[in-house]
gemmi code that builds the backbone of each chain (N, CA, C; Angstrom):
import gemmi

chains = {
    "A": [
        ("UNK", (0.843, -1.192, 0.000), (0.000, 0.000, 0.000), (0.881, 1.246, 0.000)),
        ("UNK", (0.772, 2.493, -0.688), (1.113, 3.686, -0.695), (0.767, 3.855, 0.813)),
        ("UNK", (2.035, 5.196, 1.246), (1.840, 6.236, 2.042), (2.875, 7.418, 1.582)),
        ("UNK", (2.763, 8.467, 2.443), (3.943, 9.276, 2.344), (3.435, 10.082, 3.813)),
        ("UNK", (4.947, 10.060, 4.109), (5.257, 10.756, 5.870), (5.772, 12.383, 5.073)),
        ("UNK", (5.460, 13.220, 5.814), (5.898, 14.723, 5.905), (6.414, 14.971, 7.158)),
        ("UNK", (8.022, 15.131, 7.217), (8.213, 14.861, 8.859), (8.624, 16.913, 8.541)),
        ("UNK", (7.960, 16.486, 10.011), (7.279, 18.228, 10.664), (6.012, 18.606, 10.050)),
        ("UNK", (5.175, 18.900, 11.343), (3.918, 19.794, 10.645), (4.077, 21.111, 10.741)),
        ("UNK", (4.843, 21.505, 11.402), (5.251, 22.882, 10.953), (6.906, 23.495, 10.897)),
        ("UNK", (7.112, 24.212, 10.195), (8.523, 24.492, 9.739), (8.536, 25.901, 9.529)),
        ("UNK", (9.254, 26.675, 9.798), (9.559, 28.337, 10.062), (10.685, 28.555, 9.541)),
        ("UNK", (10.454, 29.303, 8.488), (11.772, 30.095, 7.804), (11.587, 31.705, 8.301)),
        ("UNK", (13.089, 32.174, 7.612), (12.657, 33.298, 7.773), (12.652, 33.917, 6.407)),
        ("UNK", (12.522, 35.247, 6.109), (12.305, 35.422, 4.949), (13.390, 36.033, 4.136)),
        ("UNK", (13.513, 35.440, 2.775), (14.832, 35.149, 2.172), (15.672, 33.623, 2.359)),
        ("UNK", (15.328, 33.049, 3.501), (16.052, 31.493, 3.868), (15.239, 30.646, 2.750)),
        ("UNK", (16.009, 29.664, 3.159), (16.014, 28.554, 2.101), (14.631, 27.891, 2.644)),
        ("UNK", (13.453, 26.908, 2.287), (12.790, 26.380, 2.319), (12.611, 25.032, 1.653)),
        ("UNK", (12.718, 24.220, 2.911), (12.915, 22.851, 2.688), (11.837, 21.774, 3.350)),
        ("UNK", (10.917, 21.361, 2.930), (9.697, 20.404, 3.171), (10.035, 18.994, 2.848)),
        ("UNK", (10.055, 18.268, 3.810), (10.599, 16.519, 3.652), (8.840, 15.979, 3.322)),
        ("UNK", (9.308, 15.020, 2.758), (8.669, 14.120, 2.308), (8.958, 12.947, 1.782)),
        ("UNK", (8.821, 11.676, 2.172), (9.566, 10.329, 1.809), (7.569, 9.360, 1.814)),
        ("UNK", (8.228, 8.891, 0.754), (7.219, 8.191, 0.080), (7.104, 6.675, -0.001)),
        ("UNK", (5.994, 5.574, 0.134), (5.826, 4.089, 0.376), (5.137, 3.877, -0.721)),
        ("UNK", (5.738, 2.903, -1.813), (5.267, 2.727, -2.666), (5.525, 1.320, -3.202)),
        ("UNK", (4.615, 0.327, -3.908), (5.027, -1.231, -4.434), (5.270, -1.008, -5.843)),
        ("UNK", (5.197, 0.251, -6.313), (5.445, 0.388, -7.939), (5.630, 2.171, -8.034)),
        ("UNK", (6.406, 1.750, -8.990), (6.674, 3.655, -9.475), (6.034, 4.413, -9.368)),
        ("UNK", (6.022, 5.509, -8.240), (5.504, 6.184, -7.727), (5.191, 7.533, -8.756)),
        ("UNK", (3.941, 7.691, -8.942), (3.604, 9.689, -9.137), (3.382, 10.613, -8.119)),
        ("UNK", (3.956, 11.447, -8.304), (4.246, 12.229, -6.748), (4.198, 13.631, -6.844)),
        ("UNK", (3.139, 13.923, -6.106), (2.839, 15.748, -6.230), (3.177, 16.635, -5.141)),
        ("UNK", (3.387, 17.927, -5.319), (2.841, 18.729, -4.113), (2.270, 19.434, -4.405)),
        ("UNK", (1.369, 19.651, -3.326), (0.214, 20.891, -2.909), (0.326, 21.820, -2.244)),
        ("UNK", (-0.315, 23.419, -2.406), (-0.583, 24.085, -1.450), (-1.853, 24.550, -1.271)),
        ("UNK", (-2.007, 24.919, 0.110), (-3.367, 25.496, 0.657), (-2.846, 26.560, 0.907)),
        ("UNK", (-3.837, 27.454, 0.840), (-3.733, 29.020, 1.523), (-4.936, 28.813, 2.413)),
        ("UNK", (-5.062, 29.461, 3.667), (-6.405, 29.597, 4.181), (-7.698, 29.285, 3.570)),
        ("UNK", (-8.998, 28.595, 4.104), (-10.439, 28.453, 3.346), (-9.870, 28.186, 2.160)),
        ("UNK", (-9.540, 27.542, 1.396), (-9.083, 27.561, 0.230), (-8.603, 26.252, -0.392)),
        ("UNK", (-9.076, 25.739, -1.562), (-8.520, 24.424, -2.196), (-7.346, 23.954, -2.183)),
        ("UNK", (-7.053, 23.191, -2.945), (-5.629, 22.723, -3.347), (-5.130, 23.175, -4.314)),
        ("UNK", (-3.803, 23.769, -4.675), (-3.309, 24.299, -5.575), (-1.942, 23.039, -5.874)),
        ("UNK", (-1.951, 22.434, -7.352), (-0.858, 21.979, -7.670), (0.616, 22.675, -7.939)),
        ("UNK", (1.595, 22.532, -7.176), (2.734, 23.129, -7.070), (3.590, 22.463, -8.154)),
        ("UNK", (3.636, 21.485, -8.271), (4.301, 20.777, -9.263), (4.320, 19.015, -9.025)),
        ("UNK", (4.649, 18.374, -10.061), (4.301, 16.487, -10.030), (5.446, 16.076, -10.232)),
        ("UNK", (6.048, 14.799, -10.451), (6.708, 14.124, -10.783), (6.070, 12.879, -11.343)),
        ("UNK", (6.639, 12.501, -13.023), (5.844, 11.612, -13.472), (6.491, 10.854, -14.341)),
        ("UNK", (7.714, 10.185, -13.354), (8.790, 9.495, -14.066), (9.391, 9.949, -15.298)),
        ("UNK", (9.449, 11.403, -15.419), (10.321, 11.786, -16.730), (11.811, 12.771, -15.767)),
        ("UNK", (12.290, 13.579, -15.714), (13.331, 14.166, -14.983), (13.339, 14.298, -13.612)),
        ("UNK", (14.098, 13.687, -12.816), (13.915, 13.399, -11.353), (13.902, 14.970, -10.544)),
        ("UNK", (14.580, 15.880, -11.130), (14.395, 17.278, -10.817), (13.436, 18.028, -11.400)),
        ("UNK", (12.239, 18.668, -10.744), (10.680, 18.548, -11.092), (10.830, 20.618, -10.691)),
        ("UNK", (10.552, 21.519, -11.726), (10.143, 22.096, -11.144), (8.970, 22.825, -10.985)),
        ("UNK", (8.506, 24.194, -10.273), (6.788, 24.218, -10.570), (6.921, 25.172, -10.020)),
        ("UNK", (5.351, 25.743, -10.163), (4.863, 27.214, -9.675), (5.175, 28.185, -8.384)),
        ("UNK", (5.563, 29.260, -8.730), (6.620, 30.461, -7.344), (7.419, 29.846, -7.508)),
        ("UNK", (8.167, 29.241, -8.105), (9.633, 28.980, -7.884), (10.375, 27.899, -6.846)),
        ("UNK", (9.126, 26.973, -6.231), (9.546, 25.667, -5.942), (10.176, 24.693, -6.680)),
        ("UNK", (10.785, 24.199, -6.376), (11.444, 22.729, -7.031), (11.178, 21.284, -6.630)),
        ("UNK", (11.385, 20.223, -6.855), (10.933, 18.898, -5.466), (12.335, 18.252, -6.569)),
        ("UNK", (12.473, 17.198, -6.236), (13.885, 16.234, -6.531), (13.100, 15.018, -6.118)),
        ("UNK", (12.994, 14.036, -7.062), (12.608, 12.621, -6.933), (13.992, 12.121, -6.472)),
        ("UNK", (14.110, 10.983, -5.532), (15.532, 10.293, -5.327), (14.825, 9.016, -4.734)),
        ("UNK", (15.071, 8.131, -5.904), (14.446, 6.524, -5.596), (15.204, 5.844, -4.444)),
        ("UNK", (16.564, 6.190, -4.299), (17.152, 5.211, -3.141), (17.004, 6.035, -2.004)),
        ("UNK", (16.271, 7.234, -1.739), (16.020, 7.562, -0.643), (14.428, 7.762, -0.311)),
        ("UNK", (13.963, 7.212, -1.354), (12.606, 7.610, -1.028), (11.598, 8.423, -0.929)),
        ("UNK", (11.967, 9.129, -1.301), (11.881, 11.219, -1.015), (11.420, 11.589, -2.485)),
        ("UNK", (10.920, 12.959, -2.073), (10.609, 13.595, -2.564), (10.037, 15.108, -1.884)),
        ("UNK", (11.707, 15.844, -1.767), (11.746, 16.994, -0.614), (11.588, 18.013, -1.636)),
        ("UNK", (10.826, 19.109, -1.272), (10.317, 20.982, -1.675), (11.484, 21.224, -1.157)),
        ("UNK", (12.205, 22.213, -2.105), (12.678, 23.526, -1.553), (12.215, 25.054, -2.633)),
        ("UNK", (12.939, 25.864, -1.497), (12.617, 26.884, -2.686), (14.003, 27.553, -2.385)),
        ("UNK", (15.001, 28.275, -3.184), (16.029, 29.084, -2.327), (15.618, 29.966, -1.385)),
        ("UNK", (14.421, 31.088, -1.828), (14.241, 32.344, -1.092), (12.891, 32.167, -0.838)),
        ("UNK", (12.587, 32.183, 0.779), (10.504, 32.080, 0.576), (10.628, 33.746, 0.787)),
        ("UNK", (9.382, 33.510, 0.620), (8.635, 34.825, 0.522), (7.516, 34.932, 1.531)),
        ("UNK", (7.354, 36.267, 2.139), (6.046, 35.761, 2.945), (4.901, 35.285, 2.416)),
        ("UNK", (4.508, 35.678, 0.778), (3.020, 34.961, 0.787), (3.028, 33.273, 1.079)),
        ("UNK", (4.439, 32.615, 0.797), (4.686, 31.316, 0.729), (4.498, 31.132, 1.968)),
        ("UNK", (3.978, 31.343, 2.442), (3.094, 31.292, 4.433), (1.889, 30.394, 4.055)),
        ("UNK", (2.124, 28.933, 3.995), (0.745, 27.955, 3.911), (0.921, 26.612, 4.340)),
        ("UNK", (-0.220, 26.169, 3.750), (-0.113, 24.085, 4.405), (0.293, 24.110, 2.903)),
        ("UNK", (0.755, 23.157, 3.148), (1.947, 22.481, 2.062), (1.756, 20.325, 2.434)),
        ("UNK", (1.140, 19.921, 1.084), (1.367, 18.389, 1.541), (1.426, 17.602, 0.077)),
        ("UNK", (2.170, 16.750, 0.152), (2.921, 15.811, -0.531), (1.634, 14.783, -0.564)),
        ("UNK", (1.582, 14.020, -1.940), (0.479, 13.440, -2.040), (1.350, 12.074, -3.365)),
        ("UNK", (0.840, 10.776, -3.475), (1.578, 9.678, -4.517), (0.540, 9.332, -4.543)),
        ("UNK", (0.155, 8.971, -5.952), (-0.446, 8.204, -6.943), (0.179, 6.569, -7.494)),
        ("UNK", (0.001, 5.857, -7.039), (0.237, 4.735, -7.947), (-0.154, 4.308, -9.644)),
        ("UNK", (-1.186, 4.779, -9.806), (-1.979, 4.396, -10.769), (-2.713, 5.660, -11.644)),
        ("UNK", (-3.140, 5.405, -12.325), (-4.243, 6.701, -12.853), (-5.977, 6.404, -12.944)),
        ("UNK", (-5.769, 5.149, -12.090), (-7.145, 4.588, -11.543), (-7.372, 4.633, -9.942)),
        ("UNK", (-6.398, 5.178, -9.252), (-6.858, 5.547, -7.805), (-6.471, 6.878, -7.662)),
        ("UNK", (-7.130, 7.256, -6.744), (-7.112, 8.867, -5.709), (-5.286, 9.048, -5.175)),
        ("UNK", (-5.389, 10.478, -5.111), (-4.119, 10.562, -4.284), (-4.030, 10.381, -2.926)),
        ("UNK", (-3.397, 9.562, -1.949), (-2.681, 9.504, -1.133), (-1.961, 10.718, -0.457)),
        ("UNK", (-2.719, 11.415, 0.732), (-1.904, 12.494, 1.011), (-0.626, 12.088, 2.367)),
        ("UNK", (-0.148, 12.923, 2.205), (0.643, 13.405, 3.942), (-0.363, 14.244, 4.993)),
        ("UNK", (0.428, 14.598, 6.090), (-0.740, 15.391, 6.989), (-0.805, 16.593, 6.607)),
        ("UNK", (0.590, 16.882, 5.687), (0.343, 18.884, 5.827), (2.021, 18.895, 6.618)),
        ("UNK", (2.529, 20.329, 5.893), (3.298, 20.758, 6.677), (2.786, 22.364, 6.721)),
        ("UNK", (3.061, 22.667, 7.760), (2.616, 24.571, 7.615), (3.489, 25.039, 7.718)),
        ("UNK", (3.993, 25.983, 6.795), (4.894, 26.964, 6.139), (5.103, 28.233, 6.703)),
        ("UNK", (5.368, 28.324, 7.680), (5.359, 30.215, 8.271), (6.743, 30.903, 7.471)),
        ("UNK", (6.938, 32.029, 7.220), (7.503, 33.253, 6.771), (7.705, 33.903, 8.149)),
        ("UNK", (9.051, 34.330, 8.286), (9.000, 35.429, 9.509), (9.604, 36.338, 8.604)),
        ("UNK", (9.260, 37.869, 8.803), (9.906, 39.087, 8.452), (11.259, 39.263, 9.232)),
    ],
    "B": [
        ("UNK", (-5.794, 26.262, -17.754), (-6.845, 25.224, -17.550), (-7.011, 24.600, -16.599)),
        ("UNK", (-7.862, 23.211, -16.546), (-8.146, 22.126, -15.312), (-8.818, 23.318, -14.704)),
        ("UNK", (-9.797, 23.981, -14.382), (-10.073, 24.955, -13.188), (-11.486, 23.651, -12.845)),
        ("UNK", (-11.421, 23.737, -11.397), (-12.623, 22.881, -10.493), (-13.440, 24.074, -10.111)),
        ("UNK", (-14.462, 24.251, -9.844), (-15.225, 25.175, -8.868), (-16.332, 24.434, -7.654)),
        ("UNK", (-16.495, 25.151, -6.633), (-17.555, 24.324, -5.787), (-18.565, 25.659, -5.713)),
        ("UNK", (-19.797, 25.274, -5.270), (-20.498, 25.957, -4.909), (-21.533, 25.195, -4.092)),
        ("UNK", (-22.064, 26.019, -2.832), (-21.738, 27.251, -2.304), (-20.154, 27.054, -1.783)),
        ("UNK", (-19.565, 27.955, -1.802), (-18.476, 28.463, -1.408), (-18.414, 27.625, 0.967)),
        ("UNK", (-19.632, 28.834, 1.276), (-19.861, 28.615, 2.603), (-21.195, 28.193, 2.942)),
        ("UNK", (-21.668, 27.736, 3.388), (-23.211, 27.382, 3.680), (-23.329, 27.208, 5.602)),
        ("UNK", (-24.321, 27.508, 5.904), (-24.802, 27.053, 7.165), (-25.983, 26.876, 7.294)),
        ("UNK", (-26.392, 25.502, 8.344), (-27.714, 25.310, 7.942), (-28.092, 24.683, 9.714)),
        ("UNK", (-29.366, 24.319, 9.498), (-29.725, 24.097, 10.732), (-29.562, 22.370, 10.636)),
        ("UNK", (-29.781, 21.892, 12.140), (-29.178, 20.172, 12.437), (-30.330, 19.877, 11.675)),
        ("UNK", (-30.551, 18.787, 10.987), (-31.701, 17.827, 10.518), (-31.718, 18.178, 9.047)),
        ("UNK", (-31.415, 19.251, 8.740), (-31.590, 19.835, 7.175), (-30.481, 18.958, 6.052)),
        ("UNK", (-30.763, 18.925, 4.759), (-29.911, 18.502, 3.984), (-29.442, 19.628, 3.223)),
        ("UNK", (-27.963, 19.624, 2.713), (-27.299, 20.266, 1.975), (-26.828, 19.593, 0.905)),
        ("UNK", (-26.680, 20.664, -0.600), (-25.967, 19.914, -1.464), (-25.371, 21.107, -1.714)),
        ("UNK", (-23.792, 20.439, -2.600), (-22.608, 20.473, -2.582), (-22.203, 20.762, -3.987)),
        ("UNK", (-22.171, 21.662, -4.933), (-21.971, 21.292, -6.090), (-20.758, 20.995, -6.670)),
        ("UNK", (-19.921, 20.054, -7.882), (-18.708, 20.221, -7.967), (-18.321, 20.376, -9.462)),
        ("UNK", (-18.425, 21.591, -9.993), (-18.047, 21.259, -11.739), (-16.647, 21.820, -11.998)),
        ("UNK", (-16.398, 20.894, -13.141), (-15.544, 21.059, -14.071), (-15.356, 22.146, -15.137)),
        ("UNK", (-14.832, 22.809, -15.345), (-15.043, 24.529, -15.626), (-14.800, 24.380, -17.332)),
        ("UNK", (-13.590, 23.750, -17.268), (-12.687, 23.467, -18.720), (-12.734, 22.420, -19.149)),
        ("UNK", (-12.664, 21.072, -18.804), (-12.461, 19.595, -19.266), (-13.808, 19.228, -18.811)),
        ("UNK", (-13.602, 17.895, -18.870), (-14.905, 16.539, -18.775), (-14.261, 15.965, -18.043)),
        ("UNK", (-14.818, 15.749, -16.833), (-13.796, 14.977, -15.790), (-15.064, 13.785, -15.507)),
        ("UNK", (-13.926, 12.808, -15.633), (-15.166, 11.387, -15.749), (-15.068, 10.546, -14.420)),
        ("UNK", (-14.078, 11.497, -13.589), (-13.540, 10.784, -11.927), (-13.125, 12.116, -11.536)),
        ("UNK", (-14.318, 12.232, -10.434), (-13.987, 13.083, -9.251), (-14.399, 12.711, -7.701)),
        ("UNK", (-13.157, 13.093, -6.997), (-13.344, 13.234, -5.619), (-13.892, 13.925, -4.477)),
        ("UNK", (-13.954, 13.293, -3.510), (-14.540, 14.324, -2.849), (-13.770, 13.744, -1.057)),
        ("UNK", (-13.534, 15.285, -0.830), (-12.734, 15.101, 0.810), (-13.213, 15.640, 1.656)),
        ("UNK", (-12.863, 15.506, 2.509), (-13.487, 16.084, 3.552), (-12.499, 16.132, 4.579)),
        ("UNK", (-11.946, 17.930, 5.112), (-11.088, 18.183, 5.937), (-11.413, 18.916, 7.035)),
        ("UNK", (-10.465, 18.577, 8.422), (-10.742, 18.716, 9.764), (-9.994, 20.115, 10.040)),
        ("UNK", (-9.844, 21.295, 10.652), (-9.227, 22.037, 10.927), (-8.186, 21.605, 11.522)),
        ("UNK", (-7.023, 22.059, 10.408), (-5.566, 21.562, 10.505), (-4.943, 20.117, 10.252)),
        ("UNK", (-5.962, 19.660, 9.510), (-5.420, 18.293, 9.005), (-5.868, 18.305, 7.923)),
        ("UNK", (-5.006, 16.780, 7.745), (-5.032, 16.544, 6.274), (-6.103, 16.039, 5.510)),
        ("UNK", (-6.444, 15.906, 4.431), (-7.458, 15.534, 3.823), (-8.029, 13.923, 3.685)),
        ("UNK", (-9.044, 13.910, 3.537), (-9.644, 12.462, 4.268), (-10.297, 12.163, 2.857)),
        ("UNK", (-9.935, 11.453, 2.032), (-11.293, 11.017, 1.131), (-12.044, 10.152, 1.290)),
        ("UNK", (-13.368, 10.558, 0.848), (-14.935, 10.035, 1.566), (-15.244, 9.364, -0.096)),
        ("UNK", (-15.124, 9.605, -0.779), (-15.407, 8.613, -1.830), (-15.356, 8.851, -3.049)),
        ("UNK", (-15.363, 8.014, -4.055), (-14.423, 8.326, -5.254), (-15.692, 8.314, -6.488)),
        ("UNK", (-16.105, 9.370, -7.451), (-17.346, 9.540, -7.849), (-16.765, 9.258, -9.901)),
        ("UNK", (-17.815, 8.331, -10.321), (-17.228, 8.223, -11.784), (-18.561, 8.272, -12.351)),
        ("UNK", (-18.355, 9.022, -13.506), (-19.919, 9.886, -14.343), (-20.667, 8.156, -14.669)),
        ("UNK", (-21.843, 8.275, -14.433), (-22.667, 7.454, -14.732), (-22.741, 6.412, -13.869)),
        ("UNK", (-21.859, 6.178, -13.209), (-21.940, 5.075, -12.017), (-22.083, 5.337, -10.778)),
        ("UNK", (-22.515, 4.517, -10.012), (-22.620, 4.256, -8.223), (-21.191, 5.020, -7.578)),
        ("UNK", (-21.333, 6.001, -7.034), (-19.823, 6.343, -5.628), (-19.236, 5.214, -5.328)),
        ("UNK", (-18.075, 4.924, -5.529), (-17.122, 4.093, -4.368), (-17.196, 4.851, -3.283)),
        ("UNK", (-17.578, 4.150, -1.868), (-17.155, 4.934, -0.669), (-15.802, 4.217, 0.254)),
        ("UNK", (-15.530, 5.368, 1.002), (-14.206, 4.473, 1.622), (-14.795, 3.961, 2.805)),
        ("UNK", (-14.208, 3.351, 3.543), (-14.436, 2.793, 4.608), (-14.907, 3.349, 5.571)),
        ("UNK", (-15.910, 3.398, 6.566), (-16.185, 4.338, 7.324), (-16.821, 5.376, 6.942)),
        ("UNK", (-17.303, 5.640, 5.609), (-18.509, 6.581, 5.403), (-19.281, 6.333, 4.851)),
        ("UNK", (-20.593, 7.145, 5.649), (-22.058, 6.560, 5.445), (-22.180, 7.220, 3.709)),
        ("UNK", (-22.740, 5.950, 2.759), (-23.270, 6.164, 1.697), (-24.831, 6.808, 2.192)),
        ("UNK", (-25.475, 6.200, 2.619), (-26.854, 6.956, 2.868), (-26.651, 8.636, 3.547)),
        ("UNK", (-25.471, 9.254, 4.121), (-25.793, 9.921, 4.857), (-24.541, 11.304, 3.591)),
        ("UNK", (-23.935, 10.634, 3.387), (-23.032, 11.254, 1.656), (-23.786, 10.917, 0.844)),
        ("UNK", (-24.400, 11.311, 0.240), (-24.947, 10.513, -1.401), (-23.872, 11.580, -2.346)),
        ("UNK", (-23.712, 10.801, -3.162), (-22.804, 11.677, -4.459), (-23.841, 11.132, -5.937)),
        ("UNK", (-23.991, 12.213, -6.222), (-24.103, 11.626, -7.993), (-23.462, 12.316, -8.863)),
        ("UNK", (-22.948, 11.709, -9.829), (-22.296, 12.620, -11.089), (-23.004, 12.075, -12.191)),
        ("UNK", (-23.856, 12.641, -12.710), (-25.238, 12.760, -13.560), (-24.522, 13.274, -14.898)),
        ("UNK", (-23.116, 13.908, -15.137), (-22.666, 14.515, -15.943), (-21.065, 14.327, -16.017)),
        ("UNK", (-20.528, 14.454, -16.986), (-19.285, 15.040, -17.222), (-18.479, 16.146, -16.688)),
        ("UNK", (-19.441, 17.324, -16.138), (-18.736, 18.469, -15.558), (-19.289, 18.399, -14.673)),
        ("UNK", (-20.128, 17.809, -13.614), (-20.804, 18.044, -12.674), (-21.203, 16.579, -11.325)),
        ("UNK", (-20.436, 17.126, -10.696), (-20.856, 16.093, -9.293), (-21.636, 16.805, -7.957)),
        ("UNK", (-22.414, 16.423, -7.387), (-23.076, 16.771, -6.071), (-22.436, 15.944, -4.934)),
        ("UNK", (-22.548, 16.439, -3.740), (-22.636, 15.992, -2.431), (-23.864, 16.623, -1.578)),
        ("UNK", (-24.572, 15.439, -0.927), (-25.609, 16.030, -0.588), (-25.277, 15.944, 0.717)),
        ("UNK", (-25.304, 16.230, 1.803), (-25.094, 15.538, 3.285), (-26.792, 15.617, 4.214)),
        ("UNK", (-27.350, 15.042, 3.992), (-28.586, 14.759, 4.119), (-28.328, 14.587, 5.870)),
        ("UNK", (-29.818, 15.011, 6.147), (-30.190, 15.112, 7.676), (-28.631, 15.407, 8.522)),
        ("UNK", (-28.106, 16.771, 8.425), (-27.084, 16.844, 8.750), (-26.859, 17.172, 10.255)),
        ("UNK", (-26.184, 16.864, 10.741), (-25.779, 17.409, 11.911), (-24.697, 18.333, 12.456)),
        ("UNK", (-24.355, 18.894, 13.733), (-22.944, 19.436, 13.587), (-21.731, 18.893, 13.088)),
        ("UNK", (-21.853, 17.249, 13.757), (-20.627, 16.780, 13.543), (-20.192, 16.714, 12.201)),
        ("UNK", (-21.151, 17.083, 11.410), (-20.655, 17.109, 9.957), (-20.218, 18.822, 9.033)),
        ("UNK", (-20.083, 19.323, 10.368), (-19.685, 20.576, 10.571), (-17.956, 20.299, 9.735)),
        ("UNK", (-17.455, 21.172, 8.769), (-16.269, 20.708, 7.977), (-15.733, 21.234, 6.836)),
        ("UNK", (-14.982, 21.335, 6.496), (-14.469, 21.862, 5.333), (-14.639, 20.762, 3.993)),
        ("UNK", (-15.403, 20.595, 2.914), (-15.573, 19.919, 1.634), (-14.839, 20.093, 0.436)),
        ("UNK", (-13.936, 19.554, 0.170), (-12.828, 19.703, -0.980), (-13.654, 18.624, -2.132)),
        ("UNK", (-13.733, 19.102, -3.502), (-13.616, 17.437, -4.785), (-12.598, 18.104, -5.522)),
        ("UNK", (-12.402, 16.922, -6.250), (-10.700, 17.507, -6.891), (-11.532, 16.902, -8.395)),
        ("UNK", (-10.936, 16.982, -9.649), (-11.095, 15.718, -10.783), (-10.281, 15.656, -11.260)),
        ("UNK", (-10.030, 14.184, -12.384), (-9.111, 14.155, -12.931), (-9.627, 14.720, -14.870)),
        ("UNK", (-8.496, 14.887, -15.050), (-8.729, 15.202, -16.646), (-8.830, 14.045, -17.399)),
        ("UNK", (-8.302, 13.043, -17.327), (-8.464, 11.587, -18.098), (-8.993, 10.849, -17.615)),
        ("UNK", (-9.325, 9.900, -18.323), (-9.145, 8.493, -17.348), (-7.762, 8.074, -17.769)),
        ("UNK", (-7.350, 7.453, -16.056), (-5.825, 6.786, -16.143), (-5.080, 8.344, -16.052)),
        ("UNK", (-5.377, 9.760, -16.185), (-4.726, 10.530, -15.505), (-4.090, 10.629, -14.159)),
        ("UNK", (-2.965, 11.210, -14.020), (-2.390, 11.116, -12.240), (-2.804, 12.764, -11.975)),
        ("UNK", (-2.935, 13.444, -12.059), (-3.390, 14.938, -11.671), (-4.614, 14.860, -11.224)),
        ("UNK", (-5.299, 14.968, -10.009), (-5.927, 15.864, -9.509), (-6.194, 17.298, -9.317)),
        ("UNK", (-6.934, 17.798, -9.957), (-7.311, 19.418, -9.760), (-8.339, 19.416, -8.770)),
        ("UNK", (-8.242, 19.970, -8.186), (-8.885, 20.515, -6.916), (-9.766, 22.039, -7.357)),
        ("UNK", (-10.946, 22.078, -6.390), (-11.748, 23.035, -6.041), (-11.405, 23.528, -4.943)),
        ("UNK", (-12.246, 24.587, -4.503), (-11.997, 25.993, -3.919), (-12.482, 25.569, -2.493)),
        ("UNK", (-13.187, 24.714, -2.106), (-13.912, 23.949, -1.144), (-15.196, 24.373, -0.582)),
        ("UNK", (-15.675, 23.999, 0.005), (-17.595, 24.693, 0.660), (-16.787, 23.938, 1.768)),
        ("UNK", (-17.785, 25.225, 2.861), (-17.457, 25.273, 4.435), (-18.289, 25.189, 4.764)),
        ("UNK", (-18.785, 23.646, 5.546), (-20.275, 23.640, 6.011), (-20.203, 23.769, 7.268)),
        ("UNK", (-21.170, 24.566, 7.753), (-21.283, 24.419, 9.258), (-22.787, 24.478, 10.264)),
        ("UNK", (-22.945, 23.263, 10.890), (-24.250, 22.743, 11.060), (-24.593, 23.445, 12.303)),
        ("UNK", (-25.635, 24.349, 12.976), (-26.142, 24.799, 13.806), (-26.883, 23.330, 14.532)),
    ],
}
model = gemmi.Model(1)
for chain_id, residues in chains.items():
    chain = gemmi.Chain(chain_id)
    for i, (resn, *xyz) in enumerate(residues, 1):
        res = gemmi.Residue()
        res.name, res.seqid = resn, gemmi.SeqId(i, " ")
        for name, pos in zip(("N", "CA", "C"), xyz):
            atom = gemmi.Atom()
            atom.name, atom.element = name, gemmi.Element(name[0])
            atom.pos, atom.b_iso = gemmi.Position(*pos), 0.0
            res.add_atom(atom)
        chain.add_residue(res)
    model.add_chain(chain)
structure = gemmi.Structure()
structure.add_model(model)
structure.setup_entities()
């Protein structure tokens, strides 16, 4: 069975620091692997996927994620956050294109000035 | 593209009343959509998996009689939460996919129900 752990639910940069969101992924077959963000009351926004074509994935504001099969992972960074980048943030794998995604719990993203 | 929309946005209603949930597809034909249901500050829970013309898969632990879903359409799924109560007081996410055998989920804006 799929899972994926997000270790920390919350993580504090400050602003301009580097931003780095773990995520390591359980999978019995080649994993598809997304991230999300939430802003407050608010849906899911796709940040960017990985879909077995370049293991370095990048996507919207200027996040990146890095697939790495012998570690399992699939960690966010960004070089510089920004304060709007102040949200829940969660990592989600697909096995198939016949089941639902599989989330994490969420990591929450604070910005300090 | 891919844009999801829900409507209502927020709703509140009194205990015993039913609500529905709307979920369309703005741009594509989404022939599989979801629907979640999230707790303040957690992660998302899916309640059951909706494909145009057929019966809801539900997951484990949620009432089909008390969720009904239909997707009657290509751009369009409901959630009704019939005879509701607080505890079903919650934040409502559906996402769809663009294919079948697609891995993307697009997500909606969510409806915030909250049961008096």
């Amino acid at each position: 069975a799929q899972s994926v752990t997000q270790l920390g639910s919350h993580v504090s940069v400050s602003e301009g620091a580097l931003v780095l969101l773990r995520c390591n992924y359980s999978s019995s077959v080649p994993p598809y692997l997304f991230w999300y963000v939430q802003y407050p009351n608010q849906g899911l926004q796709l940040l960017l996927k990985y879909t077995s074509a370049a293991t370095l994935v990048k996507g919207i504001n200027g996040f990146e994620a890095e697939f790495k099969k012998s570690e399992t992972s699939f960690h966010l960074t960004k070089p510089s956050a920004h304060m709007s980048d102040a949200a829940e943030y969660f990592c989600a794998v697909s096995e198939s294109g016949n089941t639902p995604l599989v989330f994490g719990k969420g990591t929450r993203l604070s910005v300090i000035a | 593209g891919a844009v999801v929309s829900q409507h209502p946005s927020r709703v509140i209603c009194k205990s015993g009343t039913s609500v529905k949930i709307e979920c369309r597809s703005l741009d594509f034909q989404a022939t599989t959509m979801f629907w979640y249901r999230q707790f303040p500050k957690k992660s998302l829970m899916l309640m059951a998996t909706s494909n145009e013309g057929s019966k809801a898969t539900y997951e484990q632990g949620v009432e089909k009689d008390k969720f009904l879903i239909n997707h009657a359409s290509l751009t369009l799924s409901t959630l009704t939460v019939t005879s509701a109560h607080p505890e079903d007081s919650s934040f409502y996410i559906c996402s769809a996919r663009v294919a079948v055998g697609a891995y993307t989920q697009y997500f909606g804006p969510g409806t915030r129900l909250t049961v008096l």
